[in-house]
C-alpha positions as CSV (number, residue, x, y, z in Angstrom):
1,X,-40.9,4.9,-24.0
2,X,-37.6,5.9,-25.5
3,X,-36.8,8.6,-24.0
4,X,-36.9,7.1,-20.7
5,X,-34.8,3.8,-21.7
6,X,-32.2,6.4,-23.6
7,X,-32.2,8.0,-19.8
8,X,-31.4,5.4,-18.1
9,X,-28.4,4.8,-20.1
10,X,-27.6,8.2,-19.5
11,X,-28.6,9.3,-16.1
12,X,-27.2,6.8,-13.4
13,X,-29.0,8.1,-10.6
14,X,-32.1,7.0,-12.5
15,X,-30.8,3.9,-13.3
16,X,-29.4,3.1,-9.7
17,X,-32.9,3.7,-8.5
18,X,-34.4,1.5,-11.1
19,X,-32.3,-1.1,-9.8
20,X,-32.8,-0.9,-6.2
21,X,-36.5,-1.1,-6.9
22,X,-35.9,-4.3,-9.1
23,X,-33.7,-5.8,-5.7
24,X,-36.1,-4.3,-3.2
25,X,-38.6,-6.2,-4.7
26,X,-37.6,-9.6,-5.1
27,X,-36.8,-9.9,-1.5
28,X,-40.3,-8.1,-0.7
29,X,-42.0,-10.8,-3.0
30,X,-40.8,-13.5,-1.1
31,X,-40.8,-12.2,2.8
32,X,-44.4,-10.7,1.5
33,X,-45.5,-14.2,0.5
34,X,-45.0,-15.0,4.3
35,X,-46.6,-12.3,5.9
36,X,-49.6,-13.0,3.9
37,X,-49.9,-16.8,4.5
38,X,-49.4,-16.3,8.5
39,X,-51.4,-13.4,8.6
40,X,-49.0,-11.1,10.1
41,X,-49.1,-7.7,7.7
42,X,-49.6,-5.5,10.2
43,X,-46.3,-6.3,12.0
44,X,-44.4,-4.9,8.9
45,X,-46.3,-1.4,9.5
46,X,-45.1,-1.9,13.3
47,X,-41.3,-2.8,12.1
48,X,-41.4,0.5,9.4
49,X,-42.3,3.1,12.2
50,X,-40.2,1.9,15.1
51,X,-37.4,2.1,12.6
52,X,-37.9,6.2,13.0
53,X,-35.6,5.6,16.3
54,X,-32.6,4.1,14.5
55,X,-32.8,6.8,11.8
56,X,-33.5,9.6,14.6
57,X,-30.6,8.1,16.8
58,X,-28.2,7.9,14.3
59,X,-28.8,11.5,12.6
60,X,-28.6,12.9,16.2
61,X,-25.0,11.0,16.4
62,X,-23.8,12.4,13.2
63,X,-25.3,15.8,13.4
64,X,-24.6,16.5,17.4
65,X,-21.3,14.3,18.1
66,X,-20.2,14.5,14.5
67,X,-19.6,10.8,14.7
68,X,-19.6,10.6,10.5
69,X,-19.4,6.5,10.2
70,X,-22.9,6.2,11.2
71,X,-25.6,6.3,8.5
72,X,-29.5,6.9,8.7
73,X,-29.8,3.1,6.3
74,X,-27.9,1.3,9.0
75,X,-29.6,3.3,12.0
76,X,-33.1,1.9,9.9
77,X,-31.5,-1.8,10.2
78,X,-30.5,-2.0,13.1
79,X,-33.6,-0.7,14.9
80,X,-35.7,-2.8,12.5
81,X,-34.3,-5.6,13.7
82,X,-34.5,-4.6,17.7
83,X,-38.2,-4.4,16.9
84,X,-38.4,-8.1,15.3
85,X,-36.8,-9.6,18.2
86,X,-38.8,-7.7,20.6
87,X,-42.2,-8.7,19.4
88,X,-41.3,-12.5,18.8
89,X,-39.7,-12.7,22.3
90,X,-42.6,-10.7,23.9
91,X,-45.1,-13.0,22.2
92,X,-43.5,-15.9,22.8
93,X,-42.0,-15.1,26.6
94,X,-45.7,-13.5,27.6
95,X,-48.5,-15.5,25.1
96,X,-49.0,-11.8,23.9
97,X,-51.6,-11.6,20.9
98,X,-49.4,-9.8,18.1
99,X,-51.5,-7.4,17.3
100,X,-50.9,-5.9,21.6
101,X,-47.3,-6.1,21.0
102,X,-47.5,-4.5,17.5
103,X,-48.8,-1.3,18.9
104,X,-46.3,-1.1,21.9
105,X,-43.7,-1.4,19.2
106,X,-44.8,1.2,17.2
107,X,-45.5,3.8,19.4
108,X,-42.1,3.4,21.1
109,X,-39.9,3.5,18.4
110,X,-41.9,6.6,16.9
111,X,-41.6,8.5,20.4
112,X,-38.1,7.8,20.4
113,X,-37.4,8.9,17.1
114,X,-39.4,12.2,17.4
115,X,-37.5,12.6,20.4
116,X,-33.9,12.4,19.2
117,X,-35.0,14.2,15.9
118,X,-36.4,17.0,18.6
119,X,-32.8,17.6,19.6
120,X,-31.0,17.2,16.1
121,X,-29.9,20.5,14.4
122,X,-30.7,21.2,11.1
123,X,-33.2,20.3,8.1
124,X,-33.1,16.6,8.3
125,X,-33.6,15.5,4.2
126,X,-32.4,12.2,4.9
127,X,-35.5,11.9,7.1
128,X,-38.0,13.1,5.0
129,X,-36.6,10.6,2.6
130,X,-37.0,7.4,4.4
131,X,-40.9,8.6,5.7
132,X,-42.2,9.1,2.1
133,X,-39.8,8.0,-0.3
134,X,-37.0,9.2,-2.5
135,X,-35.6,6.4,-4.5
136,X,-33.6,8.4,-6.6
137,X,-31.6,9.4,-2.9
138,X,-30.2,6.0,-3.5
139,X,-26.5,6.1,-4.0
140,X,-24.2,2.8,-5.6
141,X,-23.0,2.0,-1.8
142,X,-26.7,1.9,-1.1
143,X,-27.2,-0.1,-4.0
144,X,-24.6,-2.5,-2.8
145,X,-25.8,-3.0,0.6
146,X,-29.4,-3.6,-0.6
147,X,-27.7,-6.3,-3.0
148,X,-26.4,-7.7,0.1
149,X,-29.6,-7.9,2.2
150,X,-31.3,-9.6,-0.4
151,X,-28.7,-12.3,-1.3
152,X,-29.2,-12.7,2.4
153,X,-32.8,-13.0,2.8
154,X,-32.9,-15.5,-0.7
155,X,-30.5,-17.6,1.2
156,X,-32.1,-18.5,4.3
157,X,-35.1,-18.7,2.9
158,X,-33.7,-21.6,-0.1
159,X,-31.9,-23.7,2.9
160,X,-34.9,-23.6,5.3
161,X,-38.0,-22.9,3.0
162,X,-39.8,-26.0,4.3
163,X,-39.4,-25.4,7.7
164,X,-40.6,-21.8,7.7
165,X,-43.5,-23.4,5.6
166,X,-44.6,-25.5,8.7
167,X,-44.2,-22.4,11.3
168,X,-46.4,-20.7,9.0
169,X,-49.2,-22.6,9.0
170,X,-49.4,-24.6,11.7
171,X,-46.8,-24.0,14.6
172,X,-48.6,-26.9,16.7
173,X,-47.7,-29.8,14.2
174,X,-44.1,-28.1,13.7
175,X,-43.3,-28.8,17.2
176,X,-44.6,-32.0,17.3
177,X,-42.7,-32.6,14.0
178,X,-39.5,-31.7,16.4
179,X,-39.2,-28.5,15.0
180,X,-37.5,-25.2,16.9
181,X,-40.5,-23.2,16.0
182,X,-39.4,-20.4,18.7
183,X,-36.1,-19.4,16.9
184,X,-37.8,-20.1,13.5
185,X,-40.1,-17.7,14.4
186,X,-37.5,-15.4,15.2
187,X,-35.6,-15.5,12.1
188,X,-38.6,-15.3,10.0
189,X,-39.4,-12.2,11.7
190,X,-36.0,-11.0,11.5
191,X,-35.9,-11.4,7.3
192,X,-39.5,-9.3,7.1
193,X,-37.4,-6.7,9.3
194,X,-34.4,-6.4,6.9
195,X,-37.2,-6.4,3.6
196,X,-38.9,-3.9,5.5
197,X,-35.7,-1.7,5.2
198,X,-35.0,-2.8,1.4
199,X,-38.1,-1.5,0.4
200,X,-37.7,1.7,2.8
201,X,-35.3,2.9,0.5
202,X,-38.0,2.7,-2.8
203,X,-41.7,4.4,-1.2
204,X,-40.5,5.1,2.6
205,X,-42.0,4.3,5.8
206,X,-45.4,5.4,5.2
207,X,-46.0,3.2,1.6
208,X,-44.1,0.0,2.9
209,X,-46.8,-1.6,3.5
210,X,-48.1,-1.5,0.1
211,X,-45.5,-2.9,-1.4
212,X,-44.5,-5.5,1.0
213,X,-48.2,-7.0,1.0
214,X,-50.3,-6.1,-2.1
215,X,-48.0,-7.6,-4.6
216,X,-47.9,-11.0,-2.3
217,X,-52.0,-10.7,-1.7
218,X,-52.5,-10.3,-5.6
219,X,-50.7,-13.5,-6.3
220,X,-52.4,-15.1,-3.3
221,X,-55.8,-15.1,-5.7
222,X,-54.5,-17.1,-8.3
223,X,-52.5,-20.0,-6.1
224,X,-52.4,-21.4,-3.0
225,X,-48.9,-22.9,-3.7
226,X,-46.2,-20.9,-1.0
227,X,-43.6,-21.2,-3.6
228,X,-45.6,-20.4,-7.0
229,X,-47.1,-17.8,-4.8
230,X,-43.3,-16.2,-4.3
231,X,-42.6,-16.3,-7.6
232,X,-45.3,-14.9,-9.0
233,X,-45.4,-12.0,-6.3
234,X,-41.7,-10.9,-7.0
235,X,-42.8,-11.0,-10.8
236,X,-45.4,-8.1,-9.8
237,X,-43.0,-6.3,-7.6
238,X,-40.9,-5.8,-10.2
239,X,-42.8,-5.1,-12.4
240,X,-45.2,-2.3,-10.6
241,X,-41.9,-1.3,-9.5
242,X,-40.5,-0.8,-13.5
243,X,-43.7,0.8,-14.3
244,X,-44.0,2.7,-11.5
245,X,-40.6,4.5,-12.6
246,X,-41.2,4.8,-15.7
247,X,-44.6,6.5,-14.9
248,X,-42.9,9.0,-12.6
249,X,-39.8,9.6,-14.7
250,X,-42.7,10.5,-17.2
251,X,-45.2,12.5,-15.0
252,X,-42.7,13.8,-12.9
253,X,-44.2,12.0,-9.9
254,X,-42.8,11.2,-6.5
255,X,-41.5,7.7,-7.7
256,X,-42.3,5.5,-4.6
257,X,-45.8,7.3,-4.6
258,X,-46.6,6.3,-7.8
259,X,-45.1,2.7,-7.2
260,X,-47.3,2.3,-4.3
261,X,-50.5,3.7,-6.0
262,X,-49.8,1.4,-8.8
263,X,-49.6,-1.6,-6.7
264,X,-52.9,-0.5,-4.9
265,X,-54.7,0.2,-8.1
266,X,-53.8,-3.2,-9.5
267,X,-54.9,-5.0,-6.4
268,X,-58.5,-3.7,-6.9
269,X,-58.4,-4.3,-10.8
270,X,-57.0,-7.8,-9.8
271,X,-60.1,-8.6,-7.2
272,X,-62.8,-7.4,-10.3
273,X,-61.0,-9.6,-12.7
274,X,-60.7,-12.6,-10.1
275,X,-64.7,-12.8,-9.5
């Protein structure tokens, strides 16, 4: 236990990744306590994969035009964000079930990305990074930027946390309650697509999922309160991601692996101990 507190006062990289795990997960506590509620976890796992054409797009700009300004976090962001205002205006504009849109999603932005990575030159590390993880990759401007994002997300969500309550569970009522549920909608899919990003940067595309649901499904068995439900969720994404850390920094484990199976393994321990 020491020696890993005596390293993070040493070793910054481990301590700037300790950090952005801590940030990632408060806004993945609270954007995960919505997903739960309105049912829509699968459209995080749509959001994560499309974002492979903003990363592929923006690698094949710096690699192939040399255009060095762009960045494979901001490439993530911006396509993350394509895809949430995709699928809302597709479901709302056509009555499309989520779940049909979802799988458009992903399989475009996937294609695209493959294709633009097809044409980058090179060994493409940042890539394998943002598929399965590398929180230690995470650099003080990244730091910075994640800080950003999530003083963001907690500040929409403060000012209009009752309204994205009513969209959530019952959209009907909110319109009849005068509501704009359409652009609510919107922006709440538009804050899961910048979390999904935050937490791209602790355990990658392939693990967000895990972290941006379990922690919020765990808290979901012991209240049925939105906001106690938030708080309690970003309690155990920090903590799986603190532990998870320390496990790997100990093990010498992939660190967002180990986060991820963490957060799994206490889900099932959490169901035994609920019945």
């Amino acid at each position: 236990m020491t020696s890993f507190f005596e390293a993070l006062a040493t070793n910054h990289l481990l301590l700037w990744a300790t950090l952005a795990g801590l940030a990632a997960s408060v806004a993945g506590g609270i954007m995960g306590s919505y997903v739960v509620v309105k049912r829509i976890a699968f459209i995080s796992g749509s959001i994560s994969h499309s974002v492979l054409a903003g990363i592929g797009l923006f690698l094949w700009l710096e690699r192939t035009h040399g255009i060095t300004w762009v960045s494979p976090l901001s490439g993530a962001l911006i396509a993350s964000i394509l895809s949430a205002l995709l699928i809302g205006w597709i479901h709302m504009s056509y009555r499309q079930r989520e779940d049909s849109v979802i799988a458009a999603v992903w399989s475009i932005g996937m294609a695209v990305g493959v294709l633009f990575l097809s044409l980058t030159p090179g060994f493409t590390t940042e890539l394998a990074n943002f598929l399965v993880g590398n929180i230690l990759w995470v650099s003080p401007h990244d730091l910075l930027v994640l800080t950003i994002l999530d003083v963001i997300v907690i500040a929409i969500v403060a000012l209009l946390y009752e309204r994205l309550l009513a969209i959530c569970f019952d959209e009907e009522q909110a319109r009849l309650q005068g509501l704009q549920v359409n652009k609510l909608y919107i922006l709440l899919l538009t804050l899961i697509a910048i979390t999904v990003v935050l937490l791209m940067q602790v355990v990658g595309v392939i693990l967000v999922m895990t972290m941006l649901t379990i922690p919020a499904t765990i808290a979901n068995l012991f209240t049925k309160q939105l906001s106690k439900m938030m708080v309690l969720s970003v309690f155990l994404s920090c903590i799986f991601s603190f532990l998870g850390t320390f496990l790997a920094f100990h093990l010498d484990l992939p660190v967002g692996a180990t986060i991820a199976l963490l957060t799994g393994a206490s889900y099932v321990i959490s169901l035994a101990f609920r019945k």
